[in-house]
C-alpha positions as CSV (number, residue, x, y, z in Angstrom):
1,X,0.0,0.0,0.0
2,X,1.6,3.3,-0.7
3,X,1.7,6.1,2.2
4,X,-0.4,9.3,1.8
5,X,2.9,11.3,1.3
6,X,3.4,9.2,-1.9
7,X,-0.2,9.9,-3.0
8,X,-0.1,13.4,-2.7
9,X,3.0,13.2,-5.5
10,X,-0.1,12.9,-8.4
11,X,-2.6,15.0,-6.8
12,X,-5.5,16.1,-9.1
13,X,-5.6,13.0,-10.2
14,X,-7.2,9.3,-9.4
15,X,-5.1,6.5,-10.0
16,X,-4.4,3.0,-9.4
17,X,-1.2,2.3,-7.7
18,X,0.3,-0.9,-9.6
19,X,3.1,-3.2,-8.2
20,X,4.3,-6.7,-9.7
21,X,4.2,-9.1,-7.6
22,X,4.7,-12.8,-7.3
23,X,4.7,-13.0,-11.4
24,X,1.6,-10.9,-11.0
25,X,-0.1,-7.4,-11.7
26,X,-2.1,-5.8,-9.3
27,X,-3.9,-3.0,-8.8
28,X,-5.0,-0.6,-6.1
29,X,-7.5,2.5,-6.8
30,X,-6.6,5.8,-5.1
31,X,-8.5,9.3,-5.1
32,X,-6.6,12.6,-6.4
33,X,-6.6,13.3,-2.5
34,X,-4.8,9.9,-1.8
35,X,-7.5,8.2,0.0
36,X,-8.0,4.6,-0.8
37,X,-10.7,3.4,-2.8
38,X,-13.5,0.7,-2.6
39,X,-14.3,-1.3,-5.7
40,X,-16.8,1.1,-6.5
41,X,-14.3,4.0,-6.5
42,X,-16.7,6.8,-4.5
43,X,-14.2,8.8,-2.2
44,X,-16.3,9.3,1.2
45,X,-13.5,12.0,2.1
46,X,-14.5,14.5,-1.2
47,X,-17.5,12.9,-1.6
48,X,-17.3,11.8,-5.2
49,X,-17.3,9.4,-7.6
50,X,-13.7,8.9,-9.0
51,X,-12.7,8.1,-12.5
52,X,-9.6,6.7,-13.0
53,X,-7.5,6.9,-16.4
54,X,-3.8,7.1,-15.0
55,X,-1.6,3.8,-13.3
56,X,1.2,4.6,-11.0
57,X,3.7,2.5,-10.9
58,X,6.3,1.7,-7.8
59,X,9.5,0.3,-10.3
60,X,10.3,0.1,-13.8
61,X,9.4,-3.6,-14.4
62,X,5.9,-2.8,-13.5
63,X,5.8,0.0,-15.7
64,X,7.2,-1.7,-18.0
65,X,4.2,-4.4,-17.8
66,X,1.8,-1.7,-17.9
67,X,2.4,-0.1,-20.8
68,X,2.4,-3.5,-21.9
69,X,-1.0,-4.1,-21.0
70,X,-2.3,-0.6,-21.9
71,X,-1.6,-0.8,-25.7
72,X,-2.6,-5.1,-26.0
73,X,-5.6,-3.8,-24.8
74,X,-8.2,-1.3,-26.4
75,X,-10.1,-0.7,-23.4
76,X,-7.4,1.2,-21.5
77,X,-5.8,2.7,-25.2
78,X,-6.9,6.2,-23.4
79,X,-5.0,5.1,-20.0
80,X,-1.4,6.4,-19.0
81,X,1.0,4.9,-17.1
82,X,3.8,6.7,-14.8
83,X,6.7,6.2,-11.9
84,X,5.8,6.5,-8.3
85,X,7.8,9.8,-7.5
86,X,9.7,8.7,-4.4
C-alpha cells in the first residue's frame, strides 16, 4: 500500500497504484486526494465518484508491464501509465 505522502506526489488525479508481484499485476485505486478506494471507487472523504484513467507505478518492471498491457488492450488505449515519485 503506498503512504499518503506518496499519494499526494499525483494529486488532481485518481489512479491506481500498480506493483508486480509474485509474477503478478495488481492493482489498487486511489483518489486525487490519496484516500484509498472501494471497488466502487466513491471517495467518502471528497464525496465523489472517482474516475480513473492514470496507473502509478512503484518500479520500472511494472511499468514496463503496464504499458504493456495498456496498448494489447483497447479498453485502456486512453490510460497512461507513470513512476511513483519517491
Amino acid at each position: 500500500m503506498t503512504s499518503k505522502q506518496d499519494a499526494e506526489n499525483v494529486v488532481g488525479r485518481d489512479f491506481f497504484l500498480a506493483k508486480w508481484e509474485e509474477d503478478q499485476l495488481t492493482m489498487e485505486p486511489f483518489c486525487s486526494c490519496g484516500q484509498a478506494l472501494d471497488e466502487d471507487y466513491f471517495c467518502p472523504k471528497c464525496q465523489r465518484q472517482c474516475t480513473i484513467h492514470y496507473f502509478v507505478c512503484e518500479d520500472s518492471t511494472t511499468l514496463s508491464v503496464v504499458r504493456r498491457f495498456i496498448q494489447g488492450n483497447p479498453s485502456f488505449r486512453n490510460f497512461e501509465a507513470d513512476l511513483l515519485k519517491q
